[in-house]
N, C-alpha and C positions, 0 to 999 in steps of 0.2 A: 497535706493541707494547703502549705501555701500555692501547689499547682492545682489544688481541686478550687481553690481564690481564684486562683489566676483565669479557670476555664469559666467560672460563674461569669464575670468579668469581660469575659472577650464575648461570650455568650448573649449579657447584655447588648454592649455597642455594636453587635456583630447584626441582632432583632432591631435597633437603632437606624442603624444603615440601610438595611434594606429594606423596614419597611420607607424609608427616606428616599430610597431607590427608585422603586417600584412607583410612590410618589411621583416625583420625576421624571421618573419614565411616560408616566401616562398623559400628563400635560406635554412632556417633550413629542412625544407620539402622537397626540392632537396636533401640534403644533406642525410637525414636518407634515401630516395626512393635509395642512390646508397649503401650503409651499409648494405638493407635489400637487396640489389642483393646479396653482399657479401657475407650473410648470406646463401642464398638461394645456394650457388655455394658450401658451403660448410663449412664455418668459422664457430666456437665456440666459448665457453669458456672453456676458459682455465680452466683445473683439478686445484686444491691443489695438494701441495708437501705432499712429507710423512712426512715430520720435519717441522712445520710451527714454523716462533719467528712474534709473533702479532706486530704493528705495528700502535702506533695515533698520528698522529700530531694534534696539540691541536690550531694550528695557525688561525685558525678562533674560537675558541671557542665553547661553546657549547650551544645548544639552549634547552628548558623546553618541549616545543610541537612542533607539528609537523609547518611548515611552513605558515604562515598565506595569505589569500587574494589570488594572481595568484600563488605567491609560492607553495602554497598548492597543488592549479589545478595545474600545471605544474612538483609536484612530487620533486621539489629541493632539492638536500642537502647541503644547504650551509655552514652547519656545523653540526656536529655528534648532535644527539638529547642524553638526559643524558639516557632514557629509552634505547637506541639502543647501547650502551656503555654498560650499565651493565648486559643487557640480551647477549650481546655475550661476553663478560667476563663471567658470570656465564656457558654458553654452551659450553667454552673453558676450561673451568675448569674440565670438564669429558670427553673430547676429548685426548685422549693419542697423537693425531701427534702434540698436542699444549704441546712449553716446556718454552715458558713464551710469555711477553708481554713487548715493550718498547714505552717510552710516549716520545716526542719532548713538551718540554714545555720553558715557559717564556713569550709567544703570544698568544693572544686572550683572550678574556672577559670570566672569571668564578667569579660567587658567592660564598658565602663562602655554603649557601644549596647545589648547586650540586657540590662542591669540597667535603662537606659531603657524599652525596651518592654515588660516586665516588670511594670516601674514603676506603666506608666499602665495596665494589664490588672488589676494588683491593686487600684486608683483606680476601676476601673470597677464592680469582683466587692464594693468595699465601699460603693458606693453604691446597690447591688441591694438591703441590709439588710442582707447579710450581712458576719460578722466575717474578720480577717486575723490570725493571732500567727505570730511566728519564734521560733526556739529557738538557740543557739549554744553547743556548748562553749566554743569559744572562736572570738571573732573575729579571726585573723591568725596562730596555730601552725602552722596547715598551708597558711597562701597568703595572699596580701594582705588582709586584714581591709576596704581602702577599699567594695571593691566591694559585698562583702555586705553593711555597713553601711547601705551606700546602698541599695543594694534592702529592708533592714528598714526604712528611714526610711518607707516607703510601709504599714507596717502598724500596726493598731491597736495592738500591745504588742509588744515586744523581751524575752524571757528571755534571760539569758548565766547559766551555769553559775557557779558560788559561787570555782571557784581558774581561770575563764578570763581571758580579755585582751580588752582591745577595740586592737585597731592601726590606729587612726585619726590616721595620719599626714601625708595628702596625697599626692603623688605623685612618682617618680623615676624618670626616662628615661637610661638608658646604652649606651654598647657599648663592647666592645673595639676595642682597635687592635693590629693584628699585626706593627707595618713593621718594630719591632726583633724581633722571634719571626724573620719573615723574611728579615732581614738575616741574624741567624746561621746561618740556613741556607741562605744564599745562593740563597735566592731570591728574584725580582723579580717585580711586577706592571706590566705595561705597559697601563693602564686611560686612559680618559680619561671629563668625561661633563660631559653640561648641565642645570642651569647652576650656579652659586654655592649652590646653596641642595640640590643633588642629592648629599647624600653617604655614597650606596651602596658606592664605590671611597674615600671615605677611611678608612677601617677598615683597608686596606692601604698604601696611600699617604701617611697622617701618623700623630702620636702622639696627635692630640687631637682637638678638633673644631674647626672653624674657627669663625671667629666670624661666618660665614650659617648654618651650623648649628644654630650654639650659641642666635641668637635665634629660629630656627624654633621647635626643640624647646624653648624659653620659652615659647613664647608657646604650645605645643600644653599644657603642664601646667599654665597659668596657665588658660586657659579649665577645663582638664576639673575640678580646684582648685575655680572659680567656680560651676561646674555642680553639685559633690558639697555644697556649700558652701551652696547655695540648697536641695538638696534637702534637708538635714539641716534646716535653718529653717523651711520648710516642712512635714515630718513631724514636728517636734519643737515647734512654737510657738515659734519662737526668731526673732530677728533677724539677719543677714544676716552684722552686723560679729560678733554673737556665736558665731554659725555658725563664721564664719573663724579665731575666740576659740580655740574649743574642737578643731579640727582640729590647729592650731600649739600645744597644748597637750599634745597624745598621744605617744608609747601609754599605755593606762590600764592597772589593773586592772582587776579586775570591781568590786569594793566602790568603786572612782575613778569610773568609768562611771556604775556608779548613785548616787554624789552630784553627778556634773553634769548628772543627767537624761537620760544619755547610753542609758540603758534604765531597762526599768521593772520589772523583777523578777529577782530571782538563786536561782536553785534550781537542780534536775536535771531531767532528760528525763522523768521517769517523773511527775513532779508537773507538767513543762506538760504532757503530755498528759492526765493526770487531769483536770487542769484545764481543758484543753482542749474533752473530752468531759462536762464536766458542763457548762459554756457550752451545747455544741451541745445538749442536751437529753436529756433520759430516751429510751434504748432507741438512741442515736447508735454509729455504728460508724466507725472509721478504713477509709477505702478510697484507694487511692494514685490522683493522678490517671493512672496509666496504666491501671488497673483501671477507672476509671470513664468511662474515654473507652470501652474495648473496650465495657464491657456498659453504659452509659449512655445508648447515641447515640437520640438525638430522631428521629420522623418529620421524612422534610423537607417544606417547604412548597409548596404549587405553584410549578412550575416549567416553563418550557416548554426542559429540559434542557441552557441556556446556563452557560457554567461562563469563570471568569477564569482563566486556565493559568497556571502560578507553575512556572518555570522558574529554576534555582538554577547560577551560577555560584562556586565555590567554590575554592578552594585555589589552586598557579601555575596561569598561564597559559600550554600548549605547545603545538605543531602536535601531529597524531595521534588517533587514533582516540579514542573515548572511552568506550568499553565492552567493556576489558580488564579485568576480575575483578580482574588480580596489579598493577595500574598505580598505585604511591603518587602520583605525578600523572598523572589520565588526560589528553590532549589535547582537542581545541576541536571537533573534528568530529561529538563525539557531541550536543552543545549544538545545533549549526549544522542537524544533522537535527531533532532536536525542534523549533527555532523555525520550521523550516521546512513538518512536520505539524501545530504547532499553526495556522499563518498558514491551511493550508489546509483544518484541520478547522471545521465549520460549526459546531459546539457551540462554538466559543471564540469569543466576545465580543472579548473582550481579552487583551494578555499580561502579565504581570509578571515582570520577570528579575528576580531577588537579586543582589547580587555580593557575595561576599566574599573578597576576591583582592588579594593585594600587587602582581602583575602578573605579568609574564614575559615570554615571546617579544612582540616589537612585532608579526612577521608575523601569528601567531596573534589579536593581539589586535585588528589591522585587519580582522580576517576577520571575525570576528564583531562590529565595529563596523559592517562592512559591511549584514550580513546584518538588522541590525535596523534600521536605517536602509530598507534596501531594504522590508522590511516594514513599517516602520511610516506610510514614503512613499506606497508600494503598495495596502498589503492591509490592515491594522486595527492599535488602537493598541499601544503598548507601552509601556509604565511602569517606569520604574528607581528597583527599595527597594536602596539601598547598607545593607550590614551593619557588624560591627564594622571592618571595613578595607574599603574600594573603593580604593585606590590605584593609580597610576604606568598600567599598563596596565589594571588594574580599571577605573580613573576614563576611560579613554580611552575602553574600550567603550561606561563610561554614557552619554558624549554622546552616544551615537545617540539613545537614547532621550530623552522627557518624559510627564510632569515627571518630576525627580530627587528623590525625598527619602532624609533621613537622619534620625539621630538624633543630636542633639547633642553623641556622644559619639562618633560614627562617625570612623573616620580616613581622611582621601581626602586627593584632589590628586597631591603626587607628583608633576609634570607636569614630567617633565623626562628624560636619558637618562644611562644610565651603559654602560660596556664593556670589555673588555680579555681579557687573558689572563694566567697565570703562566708566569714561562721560568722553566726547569728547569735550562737546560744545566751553568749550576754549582753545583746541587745534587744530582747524579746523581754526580759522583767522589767526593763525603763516601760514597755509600753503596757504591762499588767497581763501578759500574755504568756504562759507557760506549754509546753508540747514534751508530748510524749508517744508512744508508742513501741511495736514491735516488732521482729526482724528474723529472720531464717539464713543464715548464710553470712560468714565472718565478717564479711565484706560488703552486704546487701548498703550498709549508709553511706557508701566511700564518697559518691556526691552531695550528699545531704548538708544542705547549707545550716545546719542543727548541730552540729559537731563537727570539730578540726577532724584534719585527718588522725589516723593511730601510727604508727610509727612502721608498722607494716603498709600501709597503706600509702604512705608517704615515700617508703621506696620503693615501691609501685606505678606513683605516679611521675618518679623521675625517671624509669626506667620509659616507660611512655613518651615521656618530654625528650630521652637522647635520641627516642627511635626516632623519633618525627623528626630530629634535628638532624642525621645519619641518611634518613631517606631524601631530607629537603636536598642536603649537600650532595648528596648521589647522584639526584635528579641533572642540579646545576653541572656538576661536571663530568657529566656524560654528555648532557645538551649542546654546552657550550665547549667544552673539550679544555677543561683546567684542570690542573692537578698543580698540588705544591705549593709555592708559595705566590701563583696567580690564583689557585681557589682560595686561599688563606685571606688574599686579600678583598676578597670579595664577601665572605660568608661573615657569620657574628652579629646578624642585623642591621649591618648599613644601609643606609638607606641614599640612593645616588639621583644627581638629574639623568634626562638623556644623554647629555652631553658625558658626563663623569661616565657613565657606564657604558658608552660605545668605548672611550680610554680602557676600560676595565674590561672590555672583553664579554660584556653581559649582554650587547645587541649589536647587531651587525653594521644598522644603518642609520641616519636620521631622514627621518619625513614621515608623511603621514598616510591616508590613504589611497590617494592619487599612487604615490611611488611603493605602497602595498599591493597596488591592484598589477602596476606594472610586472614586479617581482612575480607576482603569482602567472604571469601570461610565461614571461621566460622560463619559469620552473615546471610552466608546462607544457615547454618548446614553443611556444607561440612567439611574435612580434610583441615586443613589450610594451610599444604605441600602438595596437593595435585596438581601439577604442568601440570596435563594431565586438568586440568579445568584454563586452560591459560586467560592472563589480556591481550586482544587483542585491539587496536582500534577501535573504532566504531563509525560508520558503517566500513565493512572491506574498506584498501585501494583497488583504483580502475584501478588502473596504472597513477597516474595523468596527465602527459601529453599526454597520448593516450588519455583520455576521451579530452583534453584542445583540440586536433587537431581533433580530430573527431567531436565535435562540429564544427567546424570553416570549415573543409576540406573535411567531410562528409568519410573518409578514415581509412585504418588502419597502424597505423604506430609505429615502435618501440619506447621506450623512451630511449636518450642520452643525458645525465647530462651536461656533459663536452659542448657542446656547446652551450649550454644555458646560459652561465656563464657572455656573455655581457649583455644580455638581461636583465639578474637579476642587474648589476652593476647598469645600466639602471632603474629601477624599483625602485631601492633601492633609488634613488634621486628623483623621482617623486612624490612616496608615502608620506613621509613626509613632501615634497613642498606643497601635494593638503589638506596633514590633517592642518601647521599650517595654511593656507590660509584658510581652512574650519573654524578654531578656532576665525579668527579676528572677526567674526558677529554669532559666536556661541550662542547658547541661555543656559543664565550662569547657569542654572538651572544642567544641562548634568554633572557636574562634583562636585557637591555637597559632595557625598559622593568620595573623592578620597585623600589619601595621596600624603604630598606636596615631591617635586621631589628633591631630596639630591646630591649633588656632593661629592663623594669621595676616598678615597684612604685605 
């Protein structure tokens, strides 16, 4: 019953949507048919200046991969991808009409990994000759000030606005715990998981954190701490212990900031850009980096059409197709075919996966542990760049691959299982709700959120739980090549930075894409700077919105971002409606292997 609820339900918002769609579609469709008159009459695009001063606003933040489910199909940018940032940073960097780059920061969601890769692209773009400045109303009113900070530490000058803040605090890792919420609703979790240090199921099953928890997540905010701690000494001319001085000192003002050197100028938006552009020189013009990737892009250099295919895992981990448009998680089979046209397409040299993934289904995640394993046994190399997360089953897949790198600030490991189910049965009379029914087979209710497990059933599903945890550790120490008491010290659900886990033996290297694309050229005897054997997407993009309307409208039409932008607002509140609404009658198995979800700061 509750999943014949659940289908009525998706069923609804699912007729909601599209005909919302289809709506939208048809005004959008008028709208581009009279753009392409315009076109056709004559319009352009607009040249570049001879003087360009680059241009990011950071106000949506930045995303790992490209756009997931219809976003994908429809080609979105809803926010700068970190790939698409440091490849036109790096192509800006040998472009003489480029004489620097300014960032609008303090807004939007960054990691401390791509504030890392970010990092070192802005380190590279200022050793071309060319300048870096940020701007910030304020650093921390609208989101954690640590990270942006940290990303300003990497530029020539820091502005904050005259009444901003800088919230340069350090860092705070929490979650909730439900067991009393669910006590008084009489309900119960019947979970279990491995090992001490895996604690995905105690959010439900204690009030606190245990004390393997509690040293994990120390020790993950003491490093990231150290990390932001070096970079500020670093970008600032400071020392290390003063570094540490001035974070346990915060939050500032803006007039506090700027007497501990914490920045270097307090005004408004309108005078650093002034500013800005009289730096870049006589006749300089503001052009956004997404403007100057579209109409900037360089002849490429000979090439005998070898390309490094950079294939992105992203979000959970689930069995299932993987190129459902409406799917807020698509499944693992769409991936599994890619890797398996890249291995066989002759233009690809090499592969690069990304992962950025908490985990999920173990099944799904062995599959495609499989698969790159198989290939990279087989048929040609493959390389694993871990994102801001690779964790629990992320981490699992990486072992196929080598080498592993991360950034310092990436969160993996995880290596360990959790599982269970909620019983209901006496939280269903608080609501005047009673259920019954009938069954064929000892076993047929073992997932039934209606009844705990039987006692049989129960060591059933530990024996479930040790296999997963037996295969996880397998995986790890074959990949990685530990046994003893280096795999001991790795497995049990820790959860490490990059930096902790290149110590520990769980990734090879630090960096990001750039020094993933290189690995993959030497692994496949190539020149590792060989840059004419490019880390492309794959399969190439397709114009996404033209394939999304030509589907649908049988036509050919241009794609414009800009109006699409309710649609996505639109999308963005559906998607997560239909995934927790999917999760209430989920089958608990799908999320075994996944790191438990941390609020922080």
């Amino acid at each position: 019953m509750a999943r014949l609820l659940l289908f009525l339900m998706k069923c609804i918002l699912g007729l909601l949507a599209t005909l919302g769609l289809f709506l939208v579609l048809a005004l959008v469709g008028g709208w581009l048919f009279w753009e392409e008159v315009k076109e056709w009459q004559g319009a352009g695009p607009e040249e570049l200046p001879e003087r360009i001063l680059l241009q990011l606003d950071l106000a949506e933040g930045l995303r790992d991969g490209p756009a997931e489910g219809l976003f994908a199909l429809a080609g979105l940018d809803t926010a700068p991808s970190i790939r698409m940032v440091t490849e036109v940073l790096e192509r800006a960097s040998g472009d003489e009409r480029v004489a620097g780059v300014i960032l609008r920061l303090g807004y939007g969601d960054l990691t401390p990994a791509q504030v890392q890769e970010m990092a070192a692209a802005l380190k590279r773009f200022r050793e071309s000759g060319r300048f870096a400045l940020g701007f910030a109303e304020s650093f921390g009113e609208a989101g954690n000030g640590n990270e942006h900070y940290h990303l300003a530490t990497a530029l020539d000058e820091i502005w904050l606005q005259p009444t901003g803040d800088l919230d340069l605090i350090g860092y705070h890792l929490e979650q909730p715990f439900v067991r009393r919420l669910l006590d008084d609703w009489d309900i119960r979790l019947r979970a279990d998981q491995r090992q001490q240090w895996k604690g995905l199921a105690d959010a439900a099953l204690r009030e606190d954190l245990s004390p393997f928890v509690r040293e994990n997540l120390q020790a993950i905010v003491d490093s990231l701490y150290e990390q932001l701690a070096r970079a500020i000494a670093q970008g600032r001319g400071l020392s290390l212990e003063e570094a540490r001085r001035l974070i346990d000192a915060g939050p500032y003002s803006a007039r506090d900031a700027l007497d501990a050197g914490l920045v270097d100028r307090l005004d408004y938006r309108a005078a650093f850009e002034k500013t800005a552009l009289e730096r870049a020189g006589e006749e300089a013009a503001l052009v956004s980096l997404l403007d100057y990737r579209k109409g900037g892009r360089e002849e490429p250099g000979e090439s005998d059409g070898s390309m490094i295919a950079l294939l992105h895992l992203q979000g959970a981990i689930q069995l299932g197709g993987g190129e459902r448009w409406n799917s807020p998680t698509p499944g693992v089979e769409g991936l599994v075919k890619k890797l398996r046209e890249a291995a066989e397409d002759e233009a690809v040299a090499a592969i690069v996966v990304r992962i950025d993934s908490p985990g999920g289904s173990a099944v799904a995640s062995d599959m495609v542990w499989h698969e790159i394993k198989r290939i990279r046994e087989e048929v040609k190399p493959i390389v694993i760049s871990l994102g801001s997360v690779a964790a629990s089953g992320g981490y699992y897949i990486a072992v196929a691959g080598r080498p592993l790198l991360a950034q310092p600030g990436s969160l993996t490991g995880s290596i360990g299982v959790a599982g269970g189910k909620p019983v209901l049965e006496d939280f269903w009379p608080r609501l005047g709700l009673t259920w019954d029914g009938v069954q064929a087979g000892d076993n047929a209710d073992i997932w039934s959120l209606n009844r705990d497990f039987s006692p049989e059933q129960w060591r059933k599903f530990q024996i479930f739980l040790d296999r997963i945890y037996e295969d996880f550790t397998a995986r790890v120490a074959e990949g990685r090549a530990l046994e003893g008491e280096a795999l001991e010290s790795v497995v049990g659900g820790r959860i490490f930075t990059g930096e902790q886990a290149l110590e520990a033996g769980l990734i090879d290297a630090l960096g990001g894409l750039r020094e993933a694309a290189a690995a993959a050229r030497e692994a496949a005897g190539l020149d590792p700077d060989d840059e004419t054997v490019p880390l492309a997407d794959y399969p190439p993009d397709e114009e996404g919105f033209l394939r999304l309307l030509e589907l649908i409208l049988d036509g050919n039409v241009g794609s414009h971002e800009a109006i699409l932008h309710r649609l996505e607002l639109l999308l963005r509140r559906v998607g997560p409606l239909l995934q927790a609404l999917e999760g209430l009658a989920a089958d608990p198995r799908r999320d075994t292997l996944r790191a438990p979800a941390l609020q922080g700061s």
